[in-house]
C-alpha positions in Angstrom: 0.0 0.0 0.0 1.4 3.7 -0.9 0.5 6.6 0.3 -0.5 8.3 -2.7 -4.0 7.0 -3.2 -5.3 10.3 -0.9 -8.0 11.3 -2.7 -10.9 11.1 0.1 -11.3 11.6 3.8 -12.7 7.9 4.0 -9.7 6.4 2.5 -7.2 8.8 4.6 -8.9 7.5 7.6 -9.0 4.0 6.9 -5.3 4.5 6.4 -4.6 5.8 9.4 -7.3 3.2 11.1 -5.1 0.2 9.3 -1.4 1.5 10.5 -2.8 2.3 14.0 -3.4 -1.3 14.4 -0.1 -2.7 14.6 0.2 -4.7 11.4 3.0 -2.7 10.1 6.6 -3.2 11.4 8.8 0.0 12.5 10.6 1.7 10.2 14.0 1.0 8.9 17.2 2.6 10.2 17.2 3.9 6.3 15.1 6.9 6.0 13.0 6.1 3.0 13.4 8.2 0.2 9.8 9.3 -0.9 6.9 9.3 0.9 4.9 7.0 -1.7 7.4 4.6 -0.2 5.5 1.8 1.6 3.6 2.4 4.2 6.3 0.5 7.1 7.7 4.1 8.0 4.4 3.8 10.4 5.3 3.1 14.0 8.1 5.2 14.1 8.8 7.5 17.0 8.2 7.1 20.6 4.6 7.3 22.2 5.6 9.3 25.3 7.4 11.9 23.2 3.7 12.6 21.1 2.0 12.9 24.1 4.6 15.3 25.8 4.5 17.6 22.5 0.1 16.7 22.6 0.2 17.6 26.3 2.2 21.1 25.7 0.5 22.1 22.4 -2.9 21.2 24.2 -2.1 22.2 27.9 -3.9 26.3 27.8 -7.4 24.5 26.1 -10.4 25.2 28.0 -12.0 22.2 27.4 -15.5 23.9 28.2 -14.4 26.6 24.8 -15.7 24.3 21.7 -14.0 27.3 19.3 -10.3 26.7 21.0 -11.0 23.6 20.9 -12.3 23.2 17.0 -9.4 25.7 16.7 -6.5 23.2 18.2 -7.5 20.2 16.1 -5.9 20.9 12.9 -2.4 21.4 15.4 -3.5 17.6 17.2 -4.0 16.3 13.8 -0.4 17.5 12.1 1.3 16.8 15.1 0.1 13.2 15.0 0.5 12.8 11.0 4.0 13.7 11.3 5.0 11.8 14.3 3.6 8.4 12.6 4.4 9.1 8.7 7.8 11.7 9.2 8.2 14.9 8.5 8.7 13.7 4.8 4.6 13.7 4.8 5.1 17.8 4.5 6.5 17.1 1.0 3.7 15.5 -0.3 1.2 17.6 -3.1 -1.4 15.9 -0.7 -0.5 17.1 2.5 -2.6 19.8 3.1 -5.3 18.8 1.4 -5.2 15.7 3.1 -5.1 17.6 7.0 -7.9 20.0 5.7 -9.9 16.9 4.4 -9.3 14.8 8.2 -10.2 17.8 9.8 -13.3 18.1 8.2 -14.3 14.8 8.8 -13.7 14.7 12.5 -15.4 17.7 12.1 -18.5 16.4 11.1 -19.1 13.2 13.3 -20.4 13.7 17.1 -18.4 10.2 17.9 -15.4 11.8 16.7 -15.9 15.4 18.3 -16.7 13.3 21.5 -13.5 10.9 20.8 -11.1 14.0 20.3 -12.3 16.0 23.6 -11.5 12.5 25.2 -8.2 12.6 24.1 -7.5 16.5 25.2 -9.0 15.0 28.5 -6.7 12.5 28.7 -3.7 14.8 28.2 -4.6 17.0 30.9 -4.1 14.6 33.2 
């Protein structure tokens, strides 16, 4: 699978769904060359360091403000695109297309509203 087939939301999702669920190994010492490489750069990075940069870029939300927090999503979004895909992602004709397009999304779903104020919950702590 490559990452150029971004044309939709669904299909940016489902990508991100797939790698999240640990079926890809980490990625090689090599730093890959494009970002239509295969999708095994997934995985990289450590956890704790994206919730330390989550927990700082999140930590002066009111969680009670739904504009600050509609306003912080796109930042929670790139921050978590680039940790899992490398700053390579940036590079791609897609990129911003492709944040504006998960953005909307999210955007548009309760569950997901519900699932990202979870998450700035969960970094607060």
């Amino acid at each position: 699978m490559s990452i150029d087939k971004l044309n939709s939301a669904a299909s940016l999702i489902a990508l991100l769904r797939e790698g999240s669920g640990g079926k890809i190994g980490r990625a090689q010492s090599k730093a890959p060359s494009t970002v239509s490489e295969d999708v095994r750069i997934l995985n990289r990075g450590d956890i704790k360091e994206l919730r330390e940069n989550l927990s700082t870029l999140t930590k002066d939300i009111s969680l009670e403000d739904k504009s600050a927090v509609e306003a912080i999503r796109p930042q929670v979004i790139r921050s978590i695109l680039l940790w899992k895909f490398g700053a390579q992602l940036r590079e791609h004709s897609e990129w911003q297309p492709m944040l504006e397009a998960i953005n909307r999304a999210l955007g548009k779903h309760h569950e997901s509203q519900e699932n990202f104020l979870k998450l700035l919950q969960d970094l607060k702590r």
